[in-house]
GUZAMI-272367 format. One record per residue (C-alpha): residue in three letters; x, y, z. Coordinates in nm, 3 decimals. Example, Ala and Ser with C-alpha at 12.3 -4.5 7.8 and 13.67 -1.06 7.14 Angstrom:
<recs>
rec res->Ala east->1.230 north->-0.450 up->0.780 .
rec res->Ser east->1.367 north->-0.106 up->0.714 .
</recs>
This chain:
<recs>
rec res->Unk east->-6.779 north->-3.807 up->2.901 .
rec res->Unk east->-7.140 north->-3.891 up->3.075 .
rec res->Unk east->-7.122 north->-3.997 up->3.411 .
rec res->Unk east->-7.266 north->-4.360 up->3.419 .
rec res->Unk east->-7.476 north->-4.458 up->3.739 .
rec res->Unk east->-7.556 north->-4.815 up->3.800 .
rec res->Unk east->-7.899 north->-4.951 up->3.920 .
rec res->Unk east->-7.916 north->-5.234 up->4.152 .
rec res->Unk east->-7.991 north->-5.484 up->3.874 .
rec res->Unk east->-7.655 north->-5.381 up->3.669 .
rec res->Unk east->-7.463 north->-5.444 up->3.996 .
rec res->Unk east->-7.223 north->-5.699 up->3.950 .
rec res->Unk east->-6.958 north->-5.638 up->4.219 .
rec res->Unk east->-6.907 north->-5.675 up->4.552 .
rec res->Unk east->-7.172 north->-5.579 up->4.804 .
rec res->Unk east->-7.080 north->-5.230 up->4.955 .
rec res->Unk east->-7.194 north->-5.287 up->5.290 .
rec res->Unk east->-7.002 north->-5.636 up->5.247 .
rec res->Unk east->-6.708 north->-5.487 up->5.141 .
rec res->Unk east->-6.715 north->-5.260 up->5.426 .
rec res->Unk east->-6.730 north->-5.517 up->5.691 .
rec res->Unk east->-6.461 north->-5.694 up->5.487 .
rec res->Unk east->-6.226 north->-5.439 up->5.529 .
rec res->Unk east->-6.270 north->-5.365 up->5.878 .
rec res->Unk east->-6.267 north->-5.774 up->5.955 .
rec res->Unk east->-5.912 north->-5.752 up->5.734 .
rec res->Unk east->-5.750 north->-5.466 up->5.936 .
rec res->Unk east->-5.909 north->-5.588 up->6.251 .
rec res->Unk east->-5.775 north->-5.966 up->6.191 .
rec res->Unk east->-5.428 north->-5.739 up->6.144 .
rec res->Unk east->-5.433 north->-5.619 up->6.421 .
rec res->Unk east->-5.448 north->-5.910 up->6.654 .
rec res->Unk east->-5.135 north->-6.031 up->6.482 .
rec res->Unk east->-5.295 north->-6.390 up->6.473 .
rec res->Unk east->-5.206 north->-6.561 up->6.154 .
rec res->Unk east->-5.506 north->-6.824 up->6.125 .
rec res->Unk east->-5.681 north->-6.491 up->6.199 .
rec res->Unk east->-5.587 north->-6.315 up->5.907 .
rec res->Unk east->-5.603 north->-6.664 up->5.665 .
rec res->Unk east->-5.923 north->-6.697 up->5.758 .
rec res->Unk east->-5.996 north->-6.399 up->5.532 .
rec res->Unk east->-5.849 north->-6.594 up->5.205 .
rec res->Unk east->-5.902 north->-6.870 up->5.016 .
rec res->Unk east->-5.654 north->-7.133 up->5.035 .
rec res->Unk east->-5.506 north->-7.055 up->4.697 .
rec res->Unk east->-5.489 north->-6.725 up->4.755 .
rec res->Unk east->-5.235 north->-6.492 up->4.558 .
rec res->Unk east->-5.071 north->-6.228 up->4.763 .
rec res->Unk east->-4.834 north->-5.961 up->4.660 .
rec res->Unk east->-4.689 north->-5.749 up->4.887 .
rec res->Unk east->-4.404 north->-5.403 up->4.796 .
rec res->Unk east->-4.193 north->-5.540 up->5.069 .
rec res->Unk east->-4.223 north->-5.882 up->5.015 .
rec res->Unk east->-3.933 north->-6.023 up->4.764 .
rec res->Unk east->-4.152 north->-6.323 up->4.582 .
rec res->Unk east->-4.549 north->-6.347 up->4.518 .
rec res->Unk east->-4.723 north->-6.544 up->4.788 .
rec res->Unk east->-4.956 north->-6.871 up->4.662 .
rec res->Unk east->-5.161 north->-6.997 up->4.941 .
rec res->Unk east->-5.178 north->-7.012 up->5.329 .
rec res->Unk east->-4.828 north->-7.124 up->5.397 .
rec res->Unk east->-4.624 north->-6.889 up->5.164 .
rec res->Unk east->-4.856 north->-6.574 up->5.337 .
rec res->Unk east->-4.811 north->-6.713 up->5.692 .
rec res->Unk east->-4.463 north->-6.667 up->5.636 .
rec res->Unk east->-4.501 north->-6.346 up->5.550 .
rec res->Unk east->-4.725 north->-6.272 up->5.851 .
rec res->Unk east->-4.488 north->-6.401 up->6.086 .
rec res->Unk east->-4.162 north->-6.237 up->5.935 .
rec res->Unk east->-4.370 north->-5.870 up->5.958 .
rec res->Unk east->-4.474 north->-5.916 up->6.327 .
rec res->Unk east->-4.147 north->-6.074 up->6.435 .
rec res->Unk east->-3.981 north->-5.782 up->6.312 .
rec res->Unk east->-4.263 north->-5.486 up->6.375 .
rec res->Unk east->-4.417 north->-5.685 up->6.655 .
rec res->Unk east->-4.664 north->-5.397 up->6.731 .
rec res->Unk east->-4.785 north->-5.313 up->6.369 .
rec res->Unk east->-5.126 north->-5.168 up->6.359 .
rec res->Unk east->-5.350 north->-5.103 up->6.069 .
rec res->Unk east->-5.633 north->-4.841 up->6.097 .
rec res->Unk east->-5.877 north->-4.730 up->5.789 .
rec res->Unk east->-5.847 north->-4.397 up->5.669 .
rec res->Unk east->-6.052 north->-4.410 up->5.350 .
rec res->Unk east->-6.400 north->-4.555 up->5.239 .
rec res->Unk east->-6.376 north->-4.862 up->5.057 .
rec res->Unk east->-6.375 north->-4.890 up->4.658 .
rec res->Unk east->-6.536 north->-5.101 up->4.490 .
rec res->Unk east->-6.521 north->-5.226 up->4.107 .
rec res->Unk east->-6.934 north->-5.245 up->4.036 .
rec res->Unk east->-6.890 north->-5.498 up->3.751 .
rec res->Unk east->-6.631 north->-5.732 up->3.953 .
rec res->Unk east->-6.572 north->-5.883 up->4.290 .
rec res->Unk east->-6.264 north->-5.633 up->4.323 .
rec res->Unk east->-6.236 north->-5.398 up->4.628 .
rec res->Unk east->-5.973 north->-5.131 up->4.738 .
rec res->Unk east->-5.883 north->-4.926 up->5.038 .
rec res->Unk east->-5.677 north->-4.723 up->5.194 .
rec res->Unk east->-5.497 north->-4.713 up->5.519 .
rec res->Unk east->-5.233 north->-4.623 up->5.785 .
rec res->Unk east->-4.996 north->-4.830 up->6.000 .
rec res->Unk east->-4.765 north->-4.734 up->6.285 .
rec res->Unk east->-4.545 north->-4.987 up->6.441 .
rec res->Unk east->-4.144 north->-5.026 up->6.602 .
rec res->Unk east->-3.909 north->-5.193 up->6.438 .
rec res->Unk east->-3.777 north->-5.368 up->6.684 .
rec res->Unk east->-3.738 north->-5.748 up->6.545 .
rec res->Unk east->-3.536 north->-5.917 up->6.259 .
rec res->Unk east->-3.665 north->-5.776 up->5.990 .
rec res->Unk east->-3.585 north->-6.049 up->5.748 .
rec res->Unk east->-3.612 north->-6.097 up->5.489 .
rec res->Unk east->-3.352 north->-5.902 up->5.432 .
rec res->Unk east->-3.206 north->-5.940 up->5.718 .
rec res->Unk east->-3.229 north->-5.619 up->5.898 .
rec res->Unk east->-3.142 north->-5.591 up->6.237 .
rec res->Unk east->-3.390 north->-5.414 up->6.488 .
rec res->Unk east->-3.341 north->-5.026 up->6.472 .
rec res->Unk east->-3.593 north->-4.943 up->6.747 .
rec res->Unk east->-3.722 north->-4.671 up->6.497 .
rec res->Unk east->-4.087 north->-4.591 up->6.513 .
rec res->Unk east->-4.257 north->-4.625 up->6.173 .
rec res->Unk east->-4.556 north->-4.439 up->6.019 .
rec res->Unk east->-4.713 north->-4.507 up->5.668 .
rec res->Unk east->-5.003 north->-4.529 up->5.447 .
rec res->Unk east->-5.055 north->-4.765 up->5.192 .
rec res->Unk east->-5.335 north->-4.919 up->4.973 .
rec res->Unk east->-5.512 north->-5.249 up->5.004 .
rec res->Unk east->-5.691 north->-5.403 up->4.668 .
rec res->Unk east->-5.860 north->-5.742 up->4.690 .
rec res->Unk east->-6.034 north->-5.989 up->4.457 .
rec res->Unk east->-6.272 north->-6.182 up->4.633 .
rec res->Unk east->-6.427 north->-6.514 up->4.546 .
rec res->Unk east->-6.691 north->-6.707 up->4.792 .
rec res->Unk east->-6.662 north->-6.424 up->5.062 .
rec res->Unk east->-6.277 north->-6.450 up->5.080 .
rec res->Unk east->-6.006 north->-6.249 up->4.957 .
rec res->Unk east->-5.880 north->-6.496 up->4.649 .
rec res->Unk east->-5.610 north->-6.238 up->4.533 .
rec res->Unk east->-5.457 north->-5.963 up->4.747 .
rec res->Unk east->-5.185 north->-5.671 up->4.613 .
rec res->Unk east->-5.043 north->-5.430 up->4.895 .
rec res->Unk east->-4.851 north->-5.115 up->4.788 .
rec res->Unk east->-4.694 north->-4.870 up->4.992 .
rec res->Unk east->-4.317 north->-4.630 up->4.983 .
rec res->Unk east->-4.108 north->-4.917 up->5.052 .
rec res->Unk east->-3.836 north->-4.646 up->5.013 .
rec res->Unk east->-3.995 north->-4.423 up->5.292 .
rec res->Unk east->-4.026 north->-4.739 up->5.540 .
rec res->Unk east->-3.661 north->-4.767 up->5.427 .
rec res->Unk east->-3.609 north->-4.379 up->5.512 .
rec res->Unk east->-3.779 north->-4.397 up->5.868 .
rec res->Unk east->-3.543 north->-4.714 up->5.909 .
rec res->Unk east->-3.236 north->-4.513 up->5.843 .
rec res->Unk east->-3.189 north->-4.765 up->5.551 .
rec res->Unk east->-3.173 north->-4.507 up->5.277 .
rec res->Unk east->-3.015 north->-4.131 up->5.323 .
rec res->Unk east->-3.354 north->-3.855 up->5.347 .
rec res->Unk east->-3.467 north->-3.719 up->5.056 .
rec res->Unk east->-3.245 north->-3.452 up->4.952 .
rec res->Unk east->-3.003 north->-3.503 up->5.212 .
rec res->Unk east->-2.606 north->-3.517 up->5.064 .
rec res->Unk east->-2.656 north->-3.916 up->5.168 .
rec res->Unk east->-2.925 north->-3.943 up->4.863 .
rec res->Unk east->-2.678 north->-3.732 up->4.675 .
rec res->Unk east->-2.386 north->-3.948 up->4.745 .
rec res->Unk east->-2.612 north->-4.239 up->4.691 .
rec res->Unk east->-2.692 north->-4.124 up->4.326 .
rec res->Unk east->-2.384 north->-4.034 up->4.236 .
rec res->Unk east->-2.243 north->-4.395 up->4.294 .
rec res->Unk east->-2.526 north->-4.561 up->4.136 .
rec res->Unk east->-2.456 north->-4.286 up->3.835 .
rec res->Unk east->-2.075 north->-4.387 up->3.836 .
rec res->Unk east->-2.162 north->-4.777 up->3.841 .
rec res->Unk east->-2.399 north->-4.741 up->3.544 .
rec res->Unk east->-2.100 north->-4.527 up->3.336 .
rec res->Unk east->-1.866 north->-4.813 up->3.402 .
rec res->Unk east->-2.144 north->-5.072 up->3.296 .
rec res->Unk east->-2.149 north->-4.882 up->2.932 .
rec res->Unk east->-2.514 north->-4.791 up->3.021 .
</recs>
């Protein structure tokens, strides 16, 4: 398949050098764990998804919540970029990537997890749709079961924890008929 290169007319998407100052003005905005800070970065219908969050957020309220439930219980999360941002060229879409350390040592709730005092390190993915400058719709991924891992939620990979772990889960789905 032929390699397709776009020429400034074709461009559709997102600026680059835009999209790189977006990116840094998201993790930066992060990072001073103010939440007008960060909402200033979406539109007020914004859709948010994030892997650790248990519903999809619609608009400022439902993501402050968010924001303040993640610093209350990681109150010194901090976001740095490790890749160059992606862009979609026929779309206002952007992705990168990135790193966060932090210490769990708040509520972490939902769902309810006590502090562990555990120091967390993990990399995860940021992809944005942006409409009028502002991020419009936002998905986050990351290992939610590696956070869970560093928590000392879940057994280590391999470990006879995850074995004991899978075997119940194996027995439960027997019983079910499954």
């Amino acid at each position: 398949m032929a390699e397709t290169t776009l020429t400034p007319r074709e461009w559709h998407g997102v600026d680059p050098a835009f999209a790189a100052g977006f990116s840094r003005r998201i993790v930066d905005a992060w990072n001073t764990r103010q939440a007008d800070q960060v909402l200033g970065l979406m539109t007020d219908d914004v859709d948010y998804q994030d892997a650790s969050w248990p519903t999809r957020m619609r608009g400022h309220i439902a993501v402050r919540e968010f924001l303040d439930s993640t610093w209350r219980a990681v109150p010194d999360l901090s976001f740095q970029l490790v890749e160059n941002v992606l862009l979609d060229p026929t779309a206002s879409k952007i992705a990168d990537y990135w790193r966060a350390t932090g210490t769990h040592s708040g509520l972490w709730d939902p769902p309810g997890l006590a502090p562990t005092a555990r120091r967390l390190e993990f990399e995860g993915a940021f992809l944005a749709e942006l409409r009028d400058g502002k991020a419009c719709r936002i998905r986050v991924e990351y290992d939610v079961a590696g956070v869970m891992r560093q928590l000392g939620v879940l057994p280590p990979v391999g470990s006879w924890g995850e074995r004991a772990l899978i075997s119940v889960t194996n027995l439960q789905s027997r019983l079910r008929g499954r």
